[in-house]
C-alpha positions in Angstrom: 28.9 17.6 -1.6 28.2 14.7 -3.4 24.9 13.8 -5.5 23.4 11.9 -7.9 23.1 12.8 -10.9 20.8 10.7 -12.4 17.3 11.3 -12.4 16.8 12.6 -8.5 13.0 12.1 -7.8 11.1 12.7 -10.7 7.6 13.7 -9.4 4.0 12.8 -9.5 2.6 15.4 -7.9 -0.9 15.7 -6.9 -1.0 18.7 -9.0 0.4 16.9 -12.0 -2.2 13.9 -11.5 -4.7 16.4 -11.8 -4.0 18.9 -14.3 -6.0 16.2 -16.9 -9.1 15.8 -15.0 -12.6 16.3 -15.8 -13.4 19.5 -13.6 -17.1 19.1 -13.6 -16.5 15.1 -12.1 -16.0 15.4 -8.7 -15.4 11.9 -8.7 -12.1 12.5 -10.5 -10.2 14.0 -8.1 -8.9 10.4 -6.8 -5.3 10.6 -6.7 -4.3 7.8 -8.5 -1.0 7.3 -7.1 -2.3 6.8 -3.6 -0.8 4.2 -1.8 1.9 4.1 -4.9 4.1 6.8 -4.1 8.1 6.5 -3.9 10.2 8.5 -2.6 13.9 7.9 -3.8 16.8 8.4 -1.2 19.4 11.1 -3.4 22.7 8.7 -2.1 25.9 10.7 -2.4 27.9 9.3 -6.2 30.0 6.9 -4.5 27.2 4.7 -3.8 26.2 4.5 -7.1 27.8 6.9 -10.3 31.0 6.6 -9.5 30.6 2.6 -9.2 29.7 2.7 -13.1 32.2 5.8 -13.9 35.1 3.2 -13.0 33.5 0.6 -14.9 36.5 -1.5 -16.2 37.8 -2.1 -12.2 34.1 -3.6 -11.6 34.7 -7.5 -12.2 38.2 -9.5 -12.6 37.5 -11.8 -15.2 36.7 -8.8 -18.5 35.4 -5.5 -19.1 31.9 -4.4 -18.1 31.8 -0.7 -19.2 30.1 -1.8 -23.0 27.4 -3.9 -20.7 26.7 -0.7 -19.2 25.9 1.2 -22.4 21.7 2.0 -23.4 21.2 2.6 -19.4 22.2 -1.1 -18.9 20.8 -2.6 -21.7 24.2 -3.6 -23.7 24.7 -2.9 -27.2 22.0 -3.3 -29.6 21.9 -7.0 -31.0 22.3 -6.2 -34.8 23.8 -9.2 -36.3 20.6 -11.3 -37.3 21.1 -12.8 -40.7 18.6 -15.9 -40.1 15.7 -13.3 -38.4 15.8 -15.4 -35.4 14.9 -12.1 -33.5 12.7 -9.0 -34.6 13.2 -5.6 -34.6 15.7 -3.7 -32.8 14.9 -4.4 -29.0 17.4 -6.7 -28.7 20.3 -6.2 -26.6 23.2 -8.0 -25.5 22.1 -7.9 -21.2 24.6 -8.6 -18.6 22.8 -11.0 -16.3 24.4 -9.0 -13.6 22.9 -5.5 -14.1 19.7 -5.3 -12.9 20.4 -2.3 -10.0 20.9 -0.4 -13.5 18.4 -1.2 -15.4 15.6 -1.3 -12.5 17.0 2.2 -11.5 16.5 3.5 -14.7 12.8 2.5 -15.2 12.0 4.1 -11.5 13.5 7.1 -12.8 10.5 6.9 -15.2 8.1 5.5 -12.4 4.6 7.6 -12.7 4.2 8.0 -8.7 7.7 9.9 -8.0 7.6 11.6 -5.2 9.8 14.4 -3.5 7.8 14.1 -0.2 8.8 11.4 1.7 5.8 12.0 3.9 3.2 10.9 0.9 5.5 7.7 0.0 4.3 4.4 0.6 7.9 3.0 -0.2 11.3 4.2 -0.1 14.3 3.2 -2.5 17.3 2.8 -2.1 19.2 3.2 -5.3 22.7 1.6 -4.4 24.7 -0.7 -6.9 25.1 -3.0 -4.2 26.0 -5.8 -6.8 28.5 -4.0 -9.2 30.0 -3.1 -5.6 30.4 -6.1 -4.0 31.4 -8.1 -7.4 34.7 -5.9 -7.1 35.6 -8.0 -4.4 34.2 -11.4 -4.5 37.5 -13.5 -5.2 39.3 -10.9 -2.7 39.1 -11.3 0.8 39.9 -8.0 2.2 37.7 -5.9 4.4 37.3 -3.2 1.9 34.3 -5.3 0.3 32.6 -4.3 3.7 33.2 -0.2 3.9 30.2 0.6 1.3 27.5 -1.1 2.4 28.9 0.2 5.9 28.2 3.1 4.7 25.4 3.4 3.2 23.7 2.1 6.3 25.4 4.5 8.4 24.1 7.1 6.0 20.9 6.1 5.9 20.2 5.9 9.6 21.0 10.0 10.1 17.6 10.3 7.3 14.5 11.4 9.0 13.0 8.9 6.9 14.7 6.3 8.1 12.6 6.8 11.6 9.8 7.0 10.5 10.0 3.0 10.0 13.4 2.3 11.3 13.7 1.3 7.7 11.2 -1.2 6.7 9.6 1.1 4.4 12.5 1.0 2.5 14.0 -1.5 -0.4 16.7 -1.3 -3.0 17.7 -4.0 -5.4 20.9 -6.2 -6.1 21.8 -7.5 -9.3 23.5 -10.5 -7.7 22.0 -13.2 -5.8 21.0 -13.0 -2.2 24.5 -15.2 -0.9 26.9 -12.6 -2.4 25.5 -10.3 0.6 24.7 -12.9 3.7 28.2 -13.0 5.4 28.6 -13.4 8.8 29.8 -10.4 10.3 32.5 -11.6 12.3 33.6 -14.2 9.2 36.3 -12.4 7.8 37.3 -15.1 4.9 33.7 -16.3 4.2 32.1 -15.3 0.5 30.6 -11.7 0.0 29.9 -8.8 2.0 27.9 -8.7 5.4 25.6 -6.3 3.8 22.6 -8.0 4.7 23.9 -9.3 8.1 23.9 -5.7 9.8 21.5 -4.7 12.1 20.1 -2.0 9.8 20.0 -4.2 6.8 17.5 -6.6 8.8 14.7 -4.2 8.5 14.7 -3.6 4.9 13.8 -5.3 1.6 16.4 -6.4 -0.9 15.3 -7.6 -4.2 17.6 -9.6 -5.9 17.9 -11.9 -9.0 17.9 -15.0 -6.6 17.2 -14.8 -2.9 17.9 -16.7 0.1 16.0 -18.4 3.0 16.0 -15.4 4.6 12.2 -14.0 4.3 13.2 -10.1 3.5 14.9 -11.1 0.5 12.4 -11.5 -2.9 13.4 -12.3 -5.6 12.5 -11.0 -9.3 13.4 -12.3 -12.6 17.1 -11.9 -14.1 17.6 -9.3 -17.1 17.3 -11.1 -20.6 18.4 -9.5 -23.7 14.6 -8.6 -25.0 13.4 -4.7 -24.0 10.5 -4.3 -26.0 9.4 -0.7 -26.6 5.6 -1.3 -27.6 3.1 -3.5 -27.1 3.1 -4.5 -30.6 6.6 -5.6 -30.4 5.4 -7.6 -27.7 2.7 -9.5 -29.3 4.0 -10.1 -32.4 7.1 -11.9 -31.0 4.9 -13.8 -28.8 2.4 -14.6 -32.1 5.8 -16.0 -33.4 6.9 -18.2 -30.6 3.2 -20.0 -31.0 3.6 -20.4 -34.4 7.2 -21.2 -34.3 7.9 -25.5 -35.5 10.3 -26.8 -33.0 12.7 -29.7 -34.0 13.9 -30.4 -30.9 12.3 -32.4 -28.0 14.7 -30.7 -25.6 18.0 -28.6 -25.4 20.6 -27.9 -22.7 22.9 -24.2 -22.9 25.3 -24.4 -20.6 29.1 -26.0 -19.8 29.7 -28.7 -17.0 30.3 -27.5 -13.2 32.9 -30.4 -12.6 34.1 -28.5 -9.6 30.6 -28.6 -8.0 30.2 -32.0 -6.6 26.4 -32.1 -6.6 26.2 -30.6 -10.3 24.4 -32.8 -12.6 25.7 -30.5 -16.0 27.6 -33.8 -16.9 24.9 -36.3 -16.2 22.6 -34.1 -18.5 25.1 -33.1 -21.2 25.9 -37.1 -21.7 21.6 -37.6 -21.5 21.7 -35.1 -24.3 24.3 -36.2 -26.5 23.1 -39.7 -26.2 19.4 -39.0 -27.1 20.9 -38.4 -31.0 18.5 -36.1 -33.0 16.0 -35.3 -29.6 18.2 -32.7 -28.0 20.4 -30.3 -28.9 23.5 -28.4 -27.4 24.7 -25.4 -27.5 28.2 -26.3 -25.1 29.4 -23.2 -23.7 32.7 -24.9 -22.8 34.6 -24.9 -26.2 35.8 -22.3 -29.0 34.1 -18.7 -29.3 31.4 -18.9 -26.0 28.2 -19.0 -28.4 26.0 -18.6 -25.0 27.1 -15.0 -24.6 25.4 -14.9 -27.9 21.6 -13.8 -27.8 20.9 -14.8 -31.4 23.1 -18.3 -30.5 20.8 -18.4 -27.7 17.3 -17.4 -28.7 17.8 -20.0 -32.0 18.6 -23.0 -29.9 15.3 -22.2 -27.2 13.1 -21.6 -30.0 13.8 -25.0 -31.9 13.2 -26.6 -28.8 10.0 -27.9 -26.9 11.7 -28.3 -23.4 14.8 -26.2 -22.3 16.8 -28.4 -19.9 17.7 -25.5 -16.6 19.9 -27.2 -13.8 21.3 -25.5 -11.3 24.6 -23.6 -12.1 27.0 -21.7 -10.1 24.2 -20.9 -7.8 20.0 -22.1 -8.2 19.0 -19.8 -10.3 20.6 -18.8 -14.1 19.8 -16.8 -16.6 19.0 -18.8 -19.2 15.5 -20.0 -17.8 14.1 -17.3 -18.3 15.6 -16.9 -21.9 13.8 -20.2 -22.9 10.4 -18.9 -21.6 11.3 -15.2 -23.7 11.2 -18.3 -27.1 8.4 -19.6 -25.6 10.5 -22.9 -24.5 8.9 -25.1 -21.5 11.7 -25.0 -18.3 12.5 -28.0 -17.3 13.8 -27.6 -13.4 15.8 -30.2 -11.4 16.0 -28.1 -7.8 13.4 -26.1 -6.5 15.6 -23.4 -5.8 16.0 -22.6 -9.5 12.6 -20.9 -10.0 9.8 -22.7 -7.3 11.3 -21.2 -3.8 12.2 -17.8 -6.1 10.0 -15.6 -8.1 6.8 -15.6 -6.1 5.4 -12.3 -7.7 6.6 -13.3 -11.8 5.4 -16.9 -11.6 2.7 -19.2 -11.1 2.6 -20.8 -8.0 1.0 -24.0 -9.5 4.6 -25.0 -11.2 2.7 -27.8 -13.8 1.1 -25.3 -15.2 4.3 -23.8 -17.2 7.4 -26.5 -16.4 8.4 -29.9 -15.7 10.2 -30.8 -12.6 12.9 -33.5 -12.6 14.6 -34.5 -9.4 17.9 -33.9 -10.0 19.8 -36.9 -7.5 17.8 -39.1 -9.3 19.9 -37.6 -12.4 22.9 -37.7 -10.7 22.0 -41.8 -9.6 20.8 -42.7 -13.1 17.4 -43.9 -11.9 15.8 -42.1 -14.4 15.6 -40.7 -17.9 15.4 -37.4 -19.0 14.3 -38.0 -22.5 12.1 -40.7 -21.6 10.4 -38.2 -19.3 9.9 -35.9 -21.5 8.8 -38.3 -24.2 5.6 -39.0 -21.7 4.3 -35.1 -21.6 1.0 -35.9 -23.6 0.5 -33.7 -26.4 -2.3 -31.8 -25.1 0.1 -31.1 -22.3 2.7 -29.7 -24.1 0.3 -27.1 -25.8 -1.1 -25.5 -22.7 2.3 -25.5 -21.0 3.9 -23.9 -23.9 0.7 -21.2 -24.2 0.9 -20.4 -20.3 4.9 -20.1 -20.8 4.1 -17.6 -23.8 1.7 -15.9 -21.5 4.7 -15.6 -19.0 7.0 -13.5 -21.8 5.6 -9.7 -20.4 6.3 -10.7 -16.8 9.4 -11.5 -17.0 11.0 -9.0 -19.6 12.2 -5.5 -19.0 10.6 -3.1 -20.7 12.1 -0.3 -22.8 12.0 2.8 -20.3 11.4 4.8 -22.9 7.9 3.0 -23.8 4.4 2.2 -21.9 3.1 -1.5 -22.1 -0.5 0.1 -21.5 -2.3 -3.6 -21.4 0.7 -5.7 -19.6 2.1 -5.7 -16.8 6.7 -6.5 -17.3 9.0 -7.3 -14.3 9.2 -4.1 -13.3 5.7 -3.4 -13.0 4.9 -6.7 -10.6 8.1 -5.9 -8.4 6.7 -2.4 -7.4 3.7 -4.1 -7.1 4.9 -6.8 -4.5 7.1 -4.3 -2.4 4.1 -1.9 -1.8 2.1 -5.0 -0.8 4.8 -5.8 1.9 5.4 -2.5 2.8 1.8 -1.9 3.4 1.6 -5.2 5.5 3.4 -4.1 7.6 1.8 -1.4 8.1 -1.4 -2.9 8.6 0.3 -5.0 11.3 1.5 -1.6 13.1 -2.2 0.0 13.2 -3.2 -3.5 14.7 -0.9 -2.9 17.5 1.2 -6.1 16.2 5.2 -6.4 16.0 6.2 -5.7 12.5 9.5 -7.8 13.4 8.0 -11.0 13.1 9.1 -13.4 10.3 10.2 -9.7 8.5 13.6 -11.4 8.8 14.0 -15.1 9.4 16.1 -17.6 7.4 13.6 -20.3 6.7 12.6 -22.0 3.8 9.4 -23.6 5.2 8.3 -19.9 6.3 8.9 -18.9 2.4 6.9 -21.9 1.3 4.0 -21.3 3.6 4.0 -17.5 2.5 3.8 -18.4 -1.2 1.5 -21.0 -0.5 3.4 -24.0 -1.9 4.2 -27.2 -0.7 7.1 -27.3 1.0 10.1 -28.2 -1.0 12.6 -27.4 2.0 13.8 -31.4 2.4 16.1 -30.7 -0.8 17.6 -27.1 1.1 
């Protein structure tokens, strides 16, 4: 029979919550993981281990196996001869891992539970990304049969009735698209995953999500895991101190293939601004992006960090400008303002600068000019609330506590109990639990995060 053999429910028993209470205080014998419990679904190896096990079949294009080392971390960035980072919590991140790395911090989670009956969410640990990315350029119905199976698997679960699933969640380390093909599409993109009946009643939590409204989406892996929250504070001390030479930057390579790309248009903006903006091209010689310390050195020189749209909305590298305390500069809502609704503010001013990006692609405006007009004052507070952002949007070390801060991990558990518990709420009300809990609509994800609504440029 197959198991997992990593880390199968850790618990936080009642017992264990109390063996460090005050006896003589009745008032401690709260249980302070009520209404935090999760219960974690042990999925047979093939679902998960074994994905990782036969690492070096998991993606066409090169070898993932040393991404997968340090629990999904990468290989320890050591090669710093300018101190552009500190310390040794650097780590060369795939952008694609976060199944790994988000299963490993829940196999540290505080409010564990073996009893499905006390959890007040239900995970789902299944590589769904390194799965599907197996298949992505190959259109053959074997990219279907896991996810298949998993929900076949998960259906026979007593706790699966309990809810008929919407209690539980698990999380993709691709974006919400790889997942959202039609079932009866059989040379469309990606799996159906998230197309079957079963998959309509959970949440998936992904690195960029869809229209579709049970799909949130949570930041993408960067390569800084602090392990204490002096780590933490010092590099953010650093990034406000830091002198920055450059009034904006641009890390990236054109997307000539993508007809509504603007890379070109703001790769000729930045080479003609002269000494205002820097590039780090990611199209010639040795890739310097894959770098960190390549990376991190551009971001920190720089006020603004120039973050169009790549392959898909969202990329990586945004939040790798906010980790050097570098103000985002958007040009499509869909990179950050229709994603992220737990990590970032919903007031986007407050931490970025948004650009239309067809008036980019028409030449009707200016990017350097634009920038040129951010007021001083401006740029201070922006650049403050964007250092502010750093702890939301890192993964912490497993290994360490951030006692006074909150990192990604921390707010995603946060937001899928709040959902879960909505829909509770909405069950003990004698309402339909169904409603909007899967619909593909921009304008309902808008109202919901209280935004204006962005969904003419969908």
């Amino acid at each position: 029979m197959e198991k997992s053999t990593i880390g199968h429910n850790r618990l936080c028993t009642q017992k264990s919550n109390y063996d460090s209470l005050d006896d003589s205080d009745p008032k401690s014998y709260s249980d302070s993981c009520s209404g935090r419990y999760i219960y974690v679904h042990d999925l047979p190896q093939r679902f998960n281990d074994l994905l990782v096990e036969n690492c070096t079949g998991l993606y066409r294009f090169y070898d993932m196996c040393p991404f997968l080392t340090n629990s999904g971390f990468g290989f320890q960035v050591v090669e710093n001869p300018e101190g552009i980072i500190s310390g040794w919590n650097w780590f060369a991140t795939h952008q694609f891992l976060l199944e790994v790395i988000f299963r490993t911090r829940m196999n540290n989670y505080e409010c564990l539970t073996n009893d499905s009956s006390l959890a007040s969410a239900i995970f789902v640990p299944y590589y769904g990304g390194l799965d599907v990315a197996r298949y992505l350029w190959d259109y053959n119905i074997s990219r279907d049969s896991l996810g298949a199976d998993l929900v076949k698997w998960l259906r026979k679960k007593p706790e699966w009735k309990i809810l008929w699933g919407r209690d539980h969640f698990f999380v993709s380390g691709r974006i919400g698209w790889d997942f959202r093909r039609h079932v009866d599409n059989d040379n469309g993109w990606g799996s159906n995953l998230m197309s079957l009946p079963e998959s309509m009643n959970m949440t998936m939590v992904t690195i960029e999500s869809s229209a579709w409204s049970n799909e949130f989406a949570i930041p993408y892996p960067t390569h800084f895991h602090p392990s204490s929250e002096t780590e933490l504070i010092e590099w953010q001390n650093k990034m406000r101190k830091r002198k920055r030479h450059y009034l904006f930057s641009f890390a990236g390579a054109p997307r000539p293939f993508l007809q509504d790309s603007i890379r070109s248009e703001i790769i000729n903006h930045c080479l003609g601004s002269k000494r205002l903006c820097k590039l780090l091209d990611c199209d010639s010689g040795p890739n310097k992006c894959d770098n960190p310390v390549e990376v991190i050195k551009v971001f920190q020189d720089s006020v603004f960090c120039l973050q169009p749209p790549g392959d898909s909305y969202t990329r990586r590298s945004a939040f790798d400008s906010i980790v050097a305390g570098c103000i985002p500069v958007f040009f499509h809502p869909g990179s950050a303002y229709a994603q992220y609704e737990w990590h970032l503010p919903n007031d986007y001013a407050t931490y970025s600068v948004f650009i239309p990006g067809n008036l980019v692609k028409n030449g009707n405006i200016s990017i350097n000019e634009t920038l040129l007009q951010v007021p001083n004052d401006k740029i201070t507070s922006m650049r403050e609330e964007v250092i502010k952002l750093i702890p939301k949007i890192i993964y912490a070390n497993p290994k360490s506590k951030l006692e006074s801060f909150e990192d990604a991990f921390d707010i995603a558990i946060k937001g899928v109990l709040a959902r879960i518990e909505k829909v509770r709420k909405e069950i003990r009300e004698g309402k339909d639990p169904g409603i909007d809990f899967a619909e593909p609509n921009w304008r309902l994800r808008f109202s919901r995060m209280g935004q204006k609504d962005w969904s003419p440029f969908f």
